[in-house]
C-alpha positions as CSV (number, residue, x, y, z in Angstrom):
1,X,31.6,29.2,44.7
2,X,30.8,28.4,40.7
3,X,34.5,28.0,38.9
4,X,33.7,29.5,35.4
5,X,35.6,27.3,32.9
6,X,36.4,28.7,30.0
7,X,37.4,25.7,28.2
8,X,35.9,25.0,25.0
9,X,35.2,21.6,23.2
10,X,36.2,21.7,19.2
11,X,34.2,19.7,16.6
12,X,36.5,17.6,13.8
13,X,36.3,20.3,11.8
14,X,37.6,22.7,14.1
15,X,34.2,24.5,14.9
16,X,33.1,25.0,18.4
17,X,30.8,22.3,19.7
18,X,27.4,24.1,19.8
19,X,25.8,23.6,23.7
20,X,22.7,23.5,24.7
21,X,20.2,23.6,27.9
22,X,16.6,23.1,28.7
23,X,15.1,24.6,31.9
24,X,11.8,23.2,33.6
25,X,9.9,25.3,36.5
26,X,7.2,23.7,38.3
27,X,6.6,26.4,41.2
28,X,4.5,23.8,43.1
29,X,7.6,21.4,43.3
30,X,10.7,23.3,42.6
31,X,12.5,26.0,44.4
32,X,14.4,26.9,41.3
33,X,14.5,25.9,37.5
34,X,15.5,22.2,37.0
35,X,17.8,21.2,34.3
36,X,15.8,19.1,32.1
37,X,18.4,18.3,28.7
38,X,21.5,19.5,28.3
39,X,23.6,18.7,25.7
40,X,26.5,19.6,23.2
41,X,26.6,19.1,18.7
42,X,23.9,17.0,17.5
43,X,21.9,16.9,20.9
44,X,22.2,20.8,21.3
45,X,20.6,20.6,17.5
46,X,17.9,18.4,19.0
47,X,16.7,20.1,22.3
48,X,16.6,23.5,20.1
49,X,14.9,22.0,17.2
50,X,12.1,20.7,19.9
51,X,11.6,23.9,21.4
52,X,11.3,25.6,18.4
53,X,8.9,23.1,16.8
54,X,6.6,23.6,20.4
55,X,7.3,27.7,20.2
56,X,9.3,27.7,23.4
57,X,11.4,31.1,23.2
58,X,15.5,30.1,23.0
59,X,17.9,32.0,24.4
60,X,20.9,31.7,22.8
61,X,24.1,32.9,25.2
62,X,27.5,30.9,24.8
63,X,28.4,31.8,28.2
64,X,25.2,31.0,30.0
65,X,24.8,27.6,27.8
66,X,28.3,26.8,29.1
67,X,27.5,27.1,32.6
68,X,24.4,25.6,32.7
69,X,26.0,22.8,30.8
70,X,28.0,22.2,33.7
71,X,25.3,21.2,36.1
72,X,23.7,17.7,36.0
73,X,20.2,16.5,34.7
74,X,17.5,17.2,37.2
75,X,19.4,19.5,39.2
76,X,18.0,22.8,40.6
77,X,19.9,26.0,39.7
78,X,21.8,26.6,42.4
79,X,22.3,30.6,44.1
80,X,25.2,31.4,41.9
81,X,23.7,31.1,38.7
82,X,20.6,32.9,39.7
83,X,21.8,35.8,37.4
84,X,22.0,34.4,34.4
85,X,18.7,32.5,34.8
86,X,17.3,35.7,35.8
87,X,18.4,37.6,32.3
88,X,16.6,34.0,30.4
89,X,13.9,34.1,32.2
90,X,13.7,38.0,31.7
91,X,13.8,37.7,27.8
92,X,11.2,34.5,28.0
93,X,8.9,36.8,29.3
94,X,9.7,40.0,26.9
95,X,9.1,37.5,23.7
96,X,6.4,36.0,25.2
97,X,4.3,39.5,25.7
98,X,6.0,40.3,22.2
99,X,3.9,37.1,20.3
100,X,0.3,37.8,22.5
């Protein structure tokens, strides 16, 4: 069973450290979406400034980032967190029909 943790890292400044996490899907060789970066301050800054610069939608969720955080590179989502992939994956699709 996922433990949620609910701690939260703090900047210098006192901010909370901004998190970020990229998915991969490759349906022909995963089962479930890979973690493919993941990272927290100036390398969450990084992995959304690439996906914005190559139009990949971001979904931006505290909660889910935080989770996902958790999990180490190249590993598949496991059952537990199919929900909150689900709800990403839902608004990919919505802003992808949105922009064609």
């Amino acid at each position: 069973m996922l433990k949620r943790n609910h701690y939260r890292r703090l900047e210098n400044n006192g901010k909370e450290l901004k998190k970020a996490v990229a998915l991969s899907y490759n349906e022909d060789r995963d089962t479930s979406p890979v973690i493919v970066a993941s990272g927290g301050g100036y390398i969450a800054e990084r992995i959304i400034e690439v996906a914005n610069k190559a139009d990949i939608p971001v979904y931006r969720d505290e909660t889910a980032a935080g989770l996902l955080s958790q999990l180490e590179l190249g590993q598949e989502i496991q059952p537990e967190m199919y929900q909150v992939v689900a709800e990403i994956l839902t608004y990919i699709i919505k802003t992808s029909n949105e922009h064609s």
